[in-house]
C-alpha positions as CSV (number, residue, x, y, z in Angstrom):
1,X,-10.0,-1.5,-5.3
2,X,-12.5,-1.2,-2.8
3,X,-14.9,2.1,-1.8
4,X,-15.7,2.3,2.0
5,X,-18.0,4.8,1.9
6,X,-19.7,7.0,-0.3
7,X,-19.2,10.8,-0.8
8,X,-21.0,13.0,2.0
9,X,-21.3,15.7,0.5
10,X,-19.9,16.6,-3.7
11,X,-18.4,19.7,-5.3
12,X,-20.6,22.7,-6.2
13,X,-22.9,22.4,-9.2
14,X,-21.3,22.1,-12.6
15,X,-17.9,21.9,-11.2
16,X,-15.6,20.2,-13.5
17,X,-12.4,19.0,-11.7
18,X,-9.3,20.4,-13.0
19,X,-5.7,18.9,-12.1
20,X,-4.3,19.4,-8.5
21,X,-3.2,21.6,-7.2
22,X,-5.7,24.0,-9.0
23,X,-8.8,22.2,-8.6
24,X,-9.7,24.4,-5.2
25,X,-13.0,22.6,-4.3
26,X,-10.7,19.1,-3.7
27,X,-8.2,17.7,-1.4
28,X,-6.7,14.5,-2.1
29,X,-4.4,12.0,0.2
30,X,-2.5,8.7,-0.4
31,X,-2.1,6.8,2.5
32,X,0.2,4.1,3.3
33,X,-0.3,2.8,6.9
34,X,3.0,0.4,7.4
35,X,3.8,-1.6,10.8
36,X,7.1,0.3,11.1
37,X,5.9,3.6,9.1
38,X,3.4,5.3,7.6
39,X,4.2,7.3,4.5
40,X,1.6,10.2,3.3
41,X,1.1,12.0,-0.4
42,X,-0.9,15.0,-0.5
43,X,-2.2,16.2,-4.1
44,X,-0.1,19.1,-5.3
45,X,2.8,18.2,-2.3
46,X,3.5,15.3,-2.7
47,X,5.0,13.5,-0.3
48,X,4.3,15.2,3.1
49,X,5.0,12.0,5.9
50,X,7.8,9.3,6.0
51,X,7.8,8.8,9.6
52,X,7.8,5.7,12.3
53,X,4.1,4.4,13.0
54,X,4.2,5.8,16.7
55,X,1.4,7.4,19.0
56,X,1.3,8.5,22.3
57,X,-1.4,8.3,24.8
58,X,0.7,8.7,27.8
59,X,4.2,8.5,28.8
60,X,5.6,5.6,26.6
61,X,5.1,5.0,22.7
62,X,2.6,2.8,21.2
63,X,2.8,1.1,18.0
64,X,-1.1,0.9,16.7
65,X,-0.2,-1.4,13.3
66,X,1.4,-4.7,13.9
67,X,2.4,-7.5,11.2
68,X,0.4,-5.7,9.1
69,X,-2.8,-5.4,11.1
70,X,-4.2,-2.3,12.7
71,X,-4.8,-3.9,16.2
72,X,-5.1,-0.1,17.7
73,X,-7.8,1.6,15.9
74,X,-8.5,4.7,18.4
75,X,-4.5,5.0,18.2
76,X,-4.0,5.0,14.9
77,X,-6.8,8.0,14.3
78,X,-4.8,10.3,16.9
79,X,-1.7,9.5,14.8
80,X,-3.3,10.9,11.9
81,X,-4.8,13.0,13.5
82,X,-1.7,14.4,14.7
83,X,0.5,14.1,11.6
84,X,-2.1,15.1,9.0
85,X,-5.0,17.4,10.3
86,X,-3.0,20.6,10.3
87,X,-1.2,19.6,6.5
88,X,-4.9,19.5,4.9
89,X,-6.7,22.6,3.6
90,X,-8.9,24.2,6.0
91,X,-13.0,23.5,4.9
92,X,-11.9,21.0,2.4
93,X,-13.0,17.0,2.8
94,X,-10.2,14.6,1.6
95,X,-10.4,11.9,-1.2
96,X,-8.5,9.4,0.6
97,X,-6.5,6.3,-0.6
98,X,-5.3,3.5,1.7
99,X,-2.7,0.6,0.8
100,X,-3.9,-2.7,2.1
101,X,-2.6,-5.9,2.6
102,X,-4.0,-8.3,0.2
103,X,-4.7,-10.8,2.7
104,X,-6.3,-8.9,5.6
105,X,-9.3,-8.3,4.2
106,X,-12.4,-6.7,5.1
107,X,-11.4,-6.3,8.7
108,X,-8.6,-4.5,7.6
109,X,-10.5,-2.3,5.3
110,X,-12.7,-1.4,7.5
111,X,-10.1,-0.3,10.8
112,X,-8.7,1.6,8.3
113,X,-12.2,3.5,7.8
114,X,-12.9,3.5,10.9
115,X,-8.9,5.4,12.1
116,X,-9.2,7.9,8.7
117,X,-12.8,9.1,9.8
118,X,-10.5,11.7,12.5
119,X,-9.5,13.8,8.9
120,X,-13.5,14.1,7.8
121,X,-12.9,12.6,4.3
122,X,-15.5,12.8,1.4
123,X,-14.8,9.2,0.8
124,X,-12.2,6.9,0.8
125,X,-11.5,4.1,-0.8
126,X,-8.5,1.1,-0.7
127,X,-6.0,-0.7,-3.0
128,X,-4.1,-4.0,-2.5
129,X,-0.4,-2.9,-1.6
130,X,0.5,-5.2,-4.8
131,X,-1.2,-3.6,-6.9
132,X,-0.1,-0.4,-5.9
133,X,3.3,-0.9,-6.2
134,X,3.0,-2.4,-9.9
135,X,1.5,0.7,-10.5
136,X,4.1,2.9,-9.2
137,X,6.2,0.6,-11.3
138,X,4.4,0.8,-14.7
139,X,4.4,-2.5,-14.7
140,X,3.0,-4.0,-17.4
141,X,-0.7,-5.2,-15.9
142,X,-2.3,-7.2,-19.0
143,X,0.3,-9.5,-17.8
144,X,1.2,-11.9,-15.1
145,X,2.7,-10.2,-12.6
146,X,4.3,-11.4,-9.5
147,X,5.2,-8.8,-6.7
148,X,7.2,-9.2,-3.6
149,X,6.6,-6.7,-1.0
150,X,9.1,-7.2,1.8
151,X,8.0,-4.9,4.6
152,X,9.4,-4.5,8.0
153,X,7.1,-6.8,9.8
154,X,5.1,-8.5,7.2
155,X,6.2,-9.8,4.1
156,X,3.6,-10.5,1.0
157,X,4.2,-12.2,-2.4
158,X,1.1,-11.8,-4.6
159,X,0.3,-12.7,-8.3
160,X,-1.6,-10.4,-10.1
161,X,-3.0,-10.3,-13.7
162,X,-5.2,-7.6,-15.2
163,X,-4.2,-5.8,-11.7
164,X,-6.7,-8.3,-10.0
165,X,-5.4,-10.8,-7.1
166,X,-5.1,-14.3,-8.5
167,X,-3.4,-15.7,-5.7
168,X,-1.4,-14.6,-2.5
169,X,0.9,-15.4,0.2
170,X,2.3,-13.8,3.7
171,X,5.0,-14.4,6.2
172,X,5.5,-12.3,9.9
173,X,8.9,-12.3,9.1
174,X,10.6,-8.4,7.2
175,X,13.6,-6.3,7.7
176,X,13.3,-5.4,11.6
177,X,13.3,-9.6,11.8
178,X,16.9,-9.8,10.0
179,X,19.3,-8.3,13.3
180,X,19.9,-12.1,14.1
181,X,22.8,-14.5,12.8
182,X,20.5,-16.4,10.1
183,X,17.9,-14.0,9.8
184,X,18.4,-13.2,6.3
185,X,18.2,-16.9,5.2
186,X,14.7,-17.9,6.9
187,X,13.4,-14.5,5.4
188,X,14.7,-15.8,1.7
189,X,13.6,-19.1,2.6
190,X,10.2,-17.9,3.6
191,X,9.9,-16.1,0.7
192,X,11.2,-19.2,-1.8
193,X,8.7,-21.4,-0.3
194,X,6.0,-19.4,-0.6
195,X,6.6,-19.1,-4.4
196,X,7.0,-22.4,-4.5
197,X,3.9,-23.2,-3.5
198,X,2.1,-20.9,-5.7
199,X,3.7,-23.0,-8.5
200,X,2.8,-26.1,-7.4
201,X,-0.9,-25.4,-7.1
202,X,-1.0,-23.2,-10.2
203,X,-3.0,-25.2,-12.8
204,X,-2.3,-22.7,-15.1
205,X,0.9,-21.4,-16.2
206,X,0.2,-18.3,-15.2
207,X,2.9,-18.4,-12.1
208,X,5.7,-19.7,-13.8
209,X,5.5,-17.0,-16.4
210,X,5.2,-14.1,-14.1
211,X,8.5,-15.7,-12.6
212,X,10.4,-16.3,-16.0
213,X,9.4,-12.2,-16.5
214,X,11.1,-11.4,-13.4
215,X,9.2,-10.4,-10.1
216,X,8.6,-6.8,-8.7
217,X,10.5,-6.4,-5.8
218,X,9.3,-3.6,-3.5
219,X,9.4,-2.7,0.5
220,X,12.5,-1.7,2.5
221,X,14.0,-5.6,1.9
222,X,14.4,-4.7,-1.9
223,X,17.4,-2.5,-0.4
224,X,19.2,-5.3,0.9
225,X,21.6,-6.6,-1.2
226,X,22.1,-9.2,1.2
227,X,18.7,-10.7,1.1
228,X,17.7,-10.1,-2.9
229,X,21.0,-12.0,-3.5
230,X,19.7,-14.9,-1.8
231,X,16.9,-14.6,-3.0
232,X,17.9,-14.7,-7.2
233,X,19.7,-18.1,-6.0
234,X,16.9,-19.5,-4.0
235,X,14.4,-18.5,-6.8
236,X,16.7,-19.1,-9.8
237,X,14.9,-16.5,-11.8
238,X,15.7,-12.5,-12.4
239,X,14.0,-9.9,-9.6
240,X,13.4,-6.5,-11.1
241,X,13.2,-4.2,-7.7
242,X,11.5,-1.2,-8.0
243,X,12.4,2.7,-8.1
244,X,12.4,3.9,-4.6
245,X,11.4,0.3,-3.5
246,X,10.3,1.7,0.1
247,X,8.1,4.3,-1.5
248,X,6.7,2.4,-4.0
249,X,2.9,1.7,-2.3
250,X,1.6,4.9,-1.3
251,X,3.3,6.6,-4.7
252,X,1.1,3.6,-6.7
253,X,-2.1,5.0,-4.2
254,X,-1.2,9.2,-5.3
255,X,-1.7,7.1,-9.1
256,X,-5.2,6.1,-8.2
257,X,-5.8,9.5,-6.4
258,X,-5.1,11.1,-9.3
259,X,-7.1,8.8,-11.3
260,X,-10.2,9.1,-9.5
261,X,-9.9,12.3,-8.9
262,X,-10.8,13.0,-12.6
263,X,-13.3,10.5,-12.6
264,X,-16.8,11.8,-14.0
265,X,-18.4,10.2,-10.7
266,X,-15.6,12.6,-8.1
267,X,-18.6,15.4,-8.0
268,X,-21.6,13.0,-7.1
269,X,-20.9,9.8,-5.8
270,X,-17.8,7.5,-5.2
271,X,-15.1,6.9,-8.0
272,X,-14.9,3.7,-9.6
């Protein structure tokens, strides 16, 4: 998990931070910023936004995230802007969580900064869309872990273990890709041959048992029957899809909001 900035201003003096939604001084929101949509949890709502990634500047609509990248920065603030200002409590500053891709990096991190600066939060901070959804999962952490995150424009598969990235993998292909005759196989066979690879260049074994355990399944592709069933023969190994599979990152992200929002460190600086 990464902290993009610190906090700019704390709670009062001796405050001690109580759970939401009584804690008065705090506002807390989960954020998960998809190509197709962009979900949004709010502490003591829940979840407030399931709605398309759309903004628009002037007649037509423009999509700010593409593949996975933010390629729209300005946009994508007035969409928050738009969908989230007026749901937040007046005076407060939001501890904000962001799902990332695992592979875009610091560019990614920090367009995502940059967009959520429109809703004046106290700080916010970002977690690997992985590692998210194993924890909206339960999963099982202190153990290999491989998790499949079929999205509708990007599609990751990313071993973890101890809830850090060991290795990762990403194809432009998801669900809005599968409307053509054959679309389903390339997406399975994308998906195949990028677990493939990871076991050929794993020195360790740490792959292969992940696999044998059964991967996490997660992203609007886990409700394709079509597409896991071709998957479960192209992988010859079990696929445990998760609760709510489309949900799955930004309820993983309220997890770490709720976390940090506890955190010692919430009234002084940035949580851990």
């Amino acid at each position: 998990m990464t902290v993009l900035r610190r906090f700019r201003s704390g709670s009062p003096a001796g405050h001690r931070h109580r759970p939401w939604p009584s804690c008065r001084h705090c506002c807390g929101l989960a954020l998960d910023l998809g190509s197709a949509r962009t979900r949004a949890w709010i502490a003591g709502r829940g979840m407030v936004l399931d709605v398309p990634t759309i903004t628009f500047p002037g007649a037509g609509a423009v999509y700010p995230i593409q593949r996975g990248a933010i390629v729209d920065v300005p946009g994508t603030a007035r969409m928050l802007d738009r969908l989230l200002s007026h749901r937040l409590p007046r005076l407060t500053r939001p501890l904000v969580v962001v799902t990332a891709p695992v592979l875009d990096g610091p560019a990614y991190r920090e367009r995502a900064r940059t967009a959520v600066e429109v809703l004046r939060p106290r700080a916010v901070l970002t977690v690997p869309t992985a590692r998210a959804i194993a924890l909206a999962a339960d999963a099982d952490l202190s153990m290999p872990l491989l998790v499949v995150d079929i999205g509708a424009h990007l599609t990751e598969v990313v071993l973890l273990l101890d809830g850090l990235v060991l290795d990762a993998r990403r194809t432009a292909l998801g669900t809005a890709d599968l409307a053509g005759a054959g679309a389903t196989a390339e997406l399975s066979e994308a998906i195949t041959t990028m677990i493939t690879s990871m076991l050929r260049q794993d020195r360790t074994s740490l792959t292969a048992e992940a696999l044998a355990r059964g991967a996490l399944l997660a992203g609007g592709g886990a409700l394709r029957p079509d597409l896991t069933h071709r998957l479960i023969g192209g992988t010859h190994a079990p696929l445990r899809p998760v609760p709510a599979p489309h949900t799955a990152a930004v309820r993983g992200a309220a997890k770490i909001l709720q976390a940090a929002h506890g955190h010692h460190s919430a009234t002084r600086i940035s949580p851990p």
